[in-house]
Backbone as JSON, one array per atom type, in Angstrom:
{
  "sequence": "XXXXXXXXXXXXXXXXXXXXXXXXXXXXXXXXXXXXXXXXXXXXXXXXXXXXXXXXXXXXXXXXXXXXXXXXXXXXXXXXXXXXXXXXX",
  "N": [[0.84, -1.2, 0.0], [0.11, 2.44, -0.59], [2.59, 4.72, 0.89], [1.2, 7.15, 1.71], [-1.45, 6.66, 2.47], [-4.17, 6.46, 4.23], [-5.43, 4.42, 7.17], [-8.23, 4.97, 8.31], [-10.88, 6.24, 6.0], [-11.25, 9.89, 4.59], [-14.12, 11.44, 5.6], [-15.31, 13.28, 4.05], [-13.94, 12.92, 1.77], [-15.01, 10.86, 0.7], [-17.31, 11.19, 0.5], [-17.26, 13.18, -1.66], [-16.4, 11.86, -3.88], [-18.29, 9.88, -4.06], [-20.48, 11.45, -5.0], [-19.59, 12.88, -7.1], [-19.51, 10.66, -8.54], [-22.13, 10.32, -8.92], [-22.72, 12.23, -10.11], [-21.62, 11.91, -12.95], [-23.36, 9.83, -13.51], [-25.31, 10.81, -14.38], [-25.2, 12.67, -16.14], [-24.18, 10.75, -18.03], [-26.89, 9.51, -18.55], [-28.11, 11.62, -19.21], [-26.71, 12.1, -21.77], [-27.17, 9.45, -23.19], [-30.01, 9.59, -23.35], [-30.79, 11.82, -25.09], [-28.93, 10.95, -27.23], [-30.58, 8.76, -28.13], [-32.91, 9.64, -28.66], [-34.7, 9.75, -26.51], [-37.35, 10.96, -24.64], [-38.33, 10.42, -22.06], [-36.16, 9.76, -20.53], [-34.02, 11.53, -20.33], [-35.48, 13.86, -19.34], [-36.08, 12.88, -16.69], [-33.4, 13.07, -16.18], [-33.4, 15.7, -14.94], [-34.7, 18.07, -12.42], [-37.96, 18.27, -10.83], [-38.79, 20.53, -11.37], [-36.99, 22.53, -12.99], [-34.97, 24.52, -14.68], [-33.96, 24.87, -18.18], [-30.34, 25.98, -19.78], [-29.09, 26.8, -22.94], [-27.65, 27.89, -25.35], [-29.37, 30.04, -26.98], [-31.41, 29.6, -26.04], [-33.63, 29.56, -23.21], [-35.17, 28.97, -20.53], [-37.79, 25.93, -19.44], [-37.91, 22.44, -19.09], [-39.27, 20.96, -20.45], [-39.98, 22.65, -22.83], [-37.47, 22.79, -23.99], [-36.8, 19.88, -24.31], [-38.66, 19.82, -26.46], [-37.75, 21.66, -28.28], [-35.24, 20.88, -28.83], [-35.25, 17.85, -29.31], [-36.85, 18.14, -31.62], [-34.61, 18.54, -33.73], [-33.3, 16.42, -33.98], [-32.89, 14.19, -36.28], [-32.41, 11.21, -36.35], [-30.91, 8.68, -34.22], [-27.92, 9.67, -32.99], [-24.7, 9.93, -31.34], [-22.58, 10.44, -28.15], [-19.6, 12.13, -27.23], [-18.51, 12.46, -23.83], [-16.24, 14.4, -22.37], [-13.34, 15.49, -20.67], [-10.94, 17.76, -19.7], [-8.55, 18.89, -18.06], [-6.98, 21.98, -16.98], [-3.75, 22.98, -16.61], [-2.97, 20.7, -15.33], [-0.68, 18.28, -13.65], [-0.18, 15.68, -14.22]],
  "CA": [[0.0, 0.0, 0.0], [0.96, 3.78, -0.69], [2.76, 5.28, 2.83], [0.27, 8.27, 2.55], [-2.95, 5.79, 2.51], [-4.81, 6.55, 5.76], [-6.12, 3.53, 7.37], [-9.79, 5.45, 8.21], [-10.29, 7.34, 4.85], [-11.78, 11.05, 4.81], [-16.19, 10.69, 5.17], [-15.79, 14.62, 3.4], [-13.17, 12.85, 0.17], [-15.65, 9.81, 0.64], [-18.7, 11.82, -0.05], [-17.18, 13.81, -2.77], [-16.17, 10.37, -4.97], [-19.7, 9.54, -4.54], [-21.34, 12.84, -5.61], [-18.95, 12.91, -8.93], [-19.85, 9.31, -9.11], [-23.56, 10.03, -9.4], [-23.4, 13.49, -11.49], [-21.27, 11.54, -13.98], [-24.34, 8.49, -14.73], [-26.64, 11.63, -15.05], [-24.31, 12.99, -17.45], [-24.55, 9.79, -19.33], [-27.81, 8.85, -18.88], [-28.69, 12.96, -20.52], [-26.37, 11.76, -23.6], [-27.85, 8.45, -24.02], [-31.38, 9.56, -23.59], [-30.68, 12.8, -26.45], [-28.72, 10.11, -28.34], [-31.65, 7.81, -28.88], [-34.26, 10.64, -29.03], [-35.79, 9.01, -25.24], [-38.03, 12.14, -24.0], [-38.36, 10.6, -20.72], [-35.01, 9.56, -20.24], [-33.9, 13.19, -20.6], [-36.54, 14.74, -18.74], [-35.44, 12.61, -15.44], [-32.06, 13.94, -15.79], [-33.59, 17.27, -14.41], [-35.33, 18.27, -11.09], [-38.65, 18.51, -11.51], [-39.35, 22.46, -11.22], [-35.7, 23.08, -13.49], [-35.05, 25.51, -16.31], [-32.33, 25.31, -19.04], [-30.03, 26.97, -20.55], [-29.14, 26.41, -23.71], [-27.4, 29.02, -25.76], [-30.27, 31.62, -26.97], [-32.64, 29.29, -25.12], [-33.56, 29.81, -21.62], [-36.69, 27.88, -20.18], [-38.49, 25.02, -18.98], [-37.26, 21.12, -19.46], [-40.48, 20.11, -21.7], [-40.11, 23.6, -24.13], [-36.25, 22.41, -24.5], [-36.97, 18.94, -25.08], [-39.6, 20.05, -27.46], [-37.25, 22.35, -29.34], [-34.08, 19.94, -29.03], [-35.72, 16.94, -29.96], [-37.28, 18.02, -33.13], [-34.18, 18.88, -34.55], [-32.37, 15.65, -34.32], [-33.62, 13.04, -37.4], [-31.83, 9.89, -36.04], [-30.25, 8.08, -33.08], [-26.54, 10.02, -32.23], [-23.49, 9.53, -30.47], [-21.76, 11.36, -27.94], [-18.4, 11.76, -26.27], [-18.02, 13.17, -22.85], [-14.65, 14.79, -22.27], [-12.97, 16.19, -19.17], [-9.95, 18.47, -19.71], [-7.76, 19.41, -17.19], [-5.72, 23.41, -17.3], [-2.37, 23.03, -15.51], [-2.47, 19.32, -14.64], [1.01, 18.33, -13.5], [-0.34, 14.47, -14.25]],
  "C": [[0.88, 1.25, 0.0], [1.35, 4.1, 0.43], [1.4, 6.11, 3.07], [-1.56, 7.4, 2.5], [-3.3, 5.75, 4.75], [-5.66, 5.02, 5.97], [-7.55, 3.51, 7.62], [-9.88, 6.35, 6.94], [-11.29, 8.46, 5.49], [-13.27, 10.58, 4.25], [-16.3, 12.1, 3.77], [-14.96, 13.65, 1.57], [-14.32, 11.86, -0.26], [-17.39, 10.55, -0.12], [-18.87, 12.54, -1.42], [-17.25, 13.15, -3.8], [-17.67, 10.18, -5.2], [-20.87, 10.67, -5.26], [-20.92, 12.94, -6.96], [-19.42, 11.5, -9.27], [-21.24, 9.83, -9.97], [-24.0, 11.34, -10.23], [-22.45, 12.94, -12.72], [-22.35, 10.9, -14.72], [-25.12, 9.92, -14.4], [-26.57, 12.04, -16.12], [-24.94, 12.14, -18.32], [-25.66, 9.19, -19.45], [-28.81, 10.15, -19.98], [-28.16, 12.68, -21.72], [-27.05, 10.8, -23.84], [-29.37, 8.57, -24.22], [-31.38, 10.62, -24.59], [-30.57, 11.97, -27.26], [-29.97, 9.26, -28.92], [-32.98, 8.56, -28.69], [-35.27, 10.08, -27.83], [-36.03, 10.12, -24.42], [-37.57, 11.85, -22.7], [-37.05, 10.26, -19.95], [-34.11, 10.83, -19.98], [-34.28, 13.55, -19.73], [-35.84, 14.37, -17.52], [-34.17, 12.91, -15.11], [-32.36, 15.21, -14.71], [-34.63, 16.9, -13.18], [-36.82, 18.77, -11.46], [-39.11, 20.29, -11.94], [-37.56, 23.7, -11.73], [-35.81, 24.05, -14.45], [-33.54, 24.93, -16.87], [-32.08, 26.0, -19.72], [-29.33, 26.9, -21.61], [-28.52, 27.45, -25.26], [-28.38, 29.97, -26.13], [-31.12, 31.19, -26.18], [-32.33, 29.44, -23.7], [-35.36, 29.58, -21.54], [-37.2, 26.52, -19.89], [-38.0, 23.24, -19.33], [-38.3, 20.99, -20.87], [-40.64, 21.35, -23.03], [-38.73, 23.27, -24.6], [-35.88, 20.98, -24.95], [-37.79, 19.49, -26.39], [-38.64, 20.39, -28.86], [-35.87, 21.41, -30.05], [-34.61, 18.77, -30.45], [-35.87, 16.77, -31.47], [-36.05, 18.11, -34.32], [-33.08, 17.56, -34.86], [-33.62, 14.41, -35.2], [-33.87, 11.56, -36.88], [-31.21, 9.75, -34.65], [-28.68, 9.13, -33.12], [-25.31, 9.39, -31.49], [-22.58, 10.38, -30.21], [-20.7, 11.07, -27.49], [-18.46, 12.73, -25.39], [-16.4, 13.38, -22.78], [-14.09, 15.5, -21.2], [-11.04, 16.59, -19.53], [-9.27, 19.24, -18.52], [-6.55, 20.91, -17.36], [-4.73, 23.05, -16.48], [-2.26, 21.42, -14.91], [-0.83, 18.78, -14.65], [0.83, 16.46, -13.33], [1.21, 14.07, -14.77]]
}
């Protein structure tokens, strides 16, 4: 094991892992439900009483599905991407 590995870990680093855990599958459950044109899949991404924002748009989940939606023909495919400024990886 690493030296600096604490034998109790931190509940605050512990809570954070799990919070990025679970706004990542929202992430991907908003691309895969756009990608395959799945309204309600989408929709549950959001809280119910949300707005988005959307470059000129600004408003309501079900007027931004509405407007989204119509404009895609076919099924999609996205890539999420996470860029790091100054990482000293």
């Amino acid at each position: 094991m690493p030296q600096d590995f604490a034998d109790t870990p931190d509940p605050a680093a512990l809570t954070r892992l799990v919070d990025e855990h679970e706004i990542r599958q929202v992430l991907h459950r908003y691309c895969r439900g756009i990608d395959r044109m799945d309204r309600e899949l989408v929709a549950a991404c959001y809280h119910p009483d949300a707005t988005d924002e959307h470059g000129s748009f600004s408003g309501g989940v079900d007027a931004f599905l509405d407007l989204s939606l119509i404009h895609i023909s076919e099924p999609t495919r996205r890539r999420l991407e996470s860029r790091v400024a100054g990482c000293a990886c």
